[in-house]
N, C-alpha and C positions, 0 to 999 in steps of 0.2 A: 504494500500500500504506500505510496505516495505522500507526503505531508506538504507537499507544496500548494499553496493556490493556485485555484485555476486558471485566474487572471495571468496569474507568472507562466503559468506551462502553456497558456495559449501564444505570449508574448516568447516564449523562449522559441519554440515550434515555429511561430513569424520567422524568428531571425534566422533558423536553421532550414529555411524552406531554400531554394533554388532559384533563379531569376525568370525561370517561369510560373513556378508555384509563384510567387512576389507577384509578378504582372496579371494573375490571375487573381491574387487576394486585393491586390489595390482597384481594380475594377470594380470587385464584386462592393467593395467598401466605399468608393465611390456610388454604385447604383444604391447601398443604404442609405449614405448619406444625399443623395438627391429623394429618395422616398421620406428622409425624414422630412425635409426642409418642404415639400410639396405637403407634406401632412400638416405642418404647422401654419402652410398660409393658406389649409385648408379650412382648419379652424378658425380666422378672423372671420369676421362675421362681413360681409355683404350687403348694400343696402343701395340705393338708385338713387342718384343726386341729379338735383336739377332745381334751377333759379328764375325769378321771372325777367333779370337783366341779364344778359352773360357777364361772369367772373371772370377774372384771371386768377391766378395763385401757382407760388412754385412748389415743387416737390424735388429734392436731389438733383437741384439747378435746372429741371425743366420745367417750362411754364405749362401748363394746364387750364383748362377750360373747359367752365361748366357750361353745358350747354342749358337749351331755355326747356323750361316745364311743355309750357303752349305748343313744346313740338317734341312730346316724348312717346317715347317705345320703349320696351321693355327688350332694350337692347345693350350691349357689351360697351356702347358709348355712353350709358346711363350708370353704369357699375360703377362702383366705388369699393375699397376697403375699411374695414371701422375698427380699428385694433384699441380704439379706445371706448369703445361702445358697443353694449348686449342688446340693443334695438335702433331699430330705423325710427324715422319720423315722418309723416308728410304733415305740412302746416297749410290751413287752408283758409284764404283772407277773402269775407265776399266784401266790397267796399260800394255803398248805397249814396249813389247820385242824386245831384238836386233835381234830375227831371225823372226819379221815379227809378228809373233803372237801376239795375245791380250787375257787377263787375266784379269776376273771380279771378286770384291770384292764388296757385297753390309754387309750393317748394318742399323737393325730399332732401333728405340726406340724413345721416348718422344723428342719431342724438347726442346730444350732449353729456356726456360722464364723466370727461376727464377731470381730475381735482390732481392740479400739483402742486406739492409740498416740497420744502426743501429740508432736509435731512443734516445732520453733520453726522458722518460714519468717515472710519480713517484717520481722524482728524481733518477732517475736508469738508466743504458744504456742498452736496448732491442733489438733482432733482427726481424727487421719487414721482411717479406717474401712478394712480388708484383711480378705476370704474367705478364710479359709487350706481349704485339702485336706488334712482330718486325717481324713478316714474313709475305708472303702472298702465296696463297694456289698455288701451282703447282711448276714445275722444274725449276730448273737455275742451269747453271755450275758455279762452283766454281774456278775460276782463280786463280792459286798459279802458279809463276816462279820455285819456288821449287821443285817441285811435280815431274822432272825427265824422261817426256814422259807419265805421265798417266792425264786423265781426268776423274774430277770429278763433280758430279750432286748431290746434294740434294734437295729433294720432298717432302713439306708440305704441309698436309690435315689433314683437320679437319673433326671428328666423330670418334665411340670407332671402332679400329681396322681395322684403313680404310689405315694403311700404308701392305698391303698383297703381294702375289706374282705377283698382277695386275697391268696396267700401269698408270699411274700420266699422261698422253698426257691428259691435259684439253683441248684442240681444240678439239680432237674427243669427247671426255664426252660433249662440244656444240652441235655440232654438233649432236650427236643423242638424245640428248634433243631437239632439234628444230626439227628435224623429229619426234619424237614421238607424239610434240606439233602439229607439222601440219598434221599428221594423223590424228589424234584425231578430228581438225578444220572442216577437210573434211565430219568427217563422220554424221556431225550438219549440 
């Protein structure tokens, strides 16, 4: 029997392998580590952005552009990443004219979670980054005195790309989840 660790005998076996065994373990550790790294930006969460003006903004020195709401699809130029955020948002502005009419403005993208704090670890001041759970999932209007005759609603849901051109009414989404549950009851 053996008293070494495993970790040691798998590492000694690395070094004693041959320069084809080697070209074959560096590959193969290479395809884990591109499986890990695709799992991990599998995990951020996903959500559809879109503005009623176009934005700019950089990202690792390239400029970006949100495109406009008024002209969205549930397409790969509406994606976005949310590494700071466990829900989407769409915000939805209807703003009530003096001659009677009403005029909607909606905008998606990530919620809001991020809360940075800066830390001293090391003897150094760090900035720590934490997702807080300050929403819960469906609509509420947003009361602002300011706002001048329009009302506004924003809609958080949770899952990648679950803020769409669909509705946030979670009474109906009960609702026929209970139907479907007592369908289903019936037919046992």
């Amino acid at each position: 029997m053996n008293d070494e660790p495993e970790v040691y005998v798998n590492i000694r076996t690395c070094i004693n392998m041959d320069s084809n065994q080697k070209s074959r373990s560096g590959v193969f550790s290479l395809f884990i580590a591109v499986i890990l790294v695709k799992h991990t930006l599998a995990d951020v969460l996903q959500c559809y952005k879109c503005s009623v003006s176009i934005e700019k903004y950089v990202v690792d020195n390239k400029t970006m552009t949100t495109p406009l709401c008024s002209k969205f699809q549930e397409s790969s130029n509406y994606m976005v990443q949310c590494p700071y955020s466990t829900m989407c948002l769409k915000s939805i502005s209807i703003l009530h004219l003096q001659n009677g009419q009403e005029k909607e403005a909606i905008t998606r993208g990530c919620a809001q979670q991020k809360n940075t704090t800066q830390i001293f670890r090391n003897k150094q001041w760090e900035q720590e980054h934490l997702v807080q759970e300050v929403y819960d999932e469906g609509c509420r209007p947003i009361i602002n005195d300011l706002s001048g005759g329009s009302i506004k609603r924003h809609c958080y849901c949770r899952g990648n790309l679950c803020n769409t051109a669909g509705s946030f009414n979670t009474k109906s989404n009960v609702l026929l989840t209970l139907f479907f549950v007592c369908s289903i009851y019936q037919k046992f």
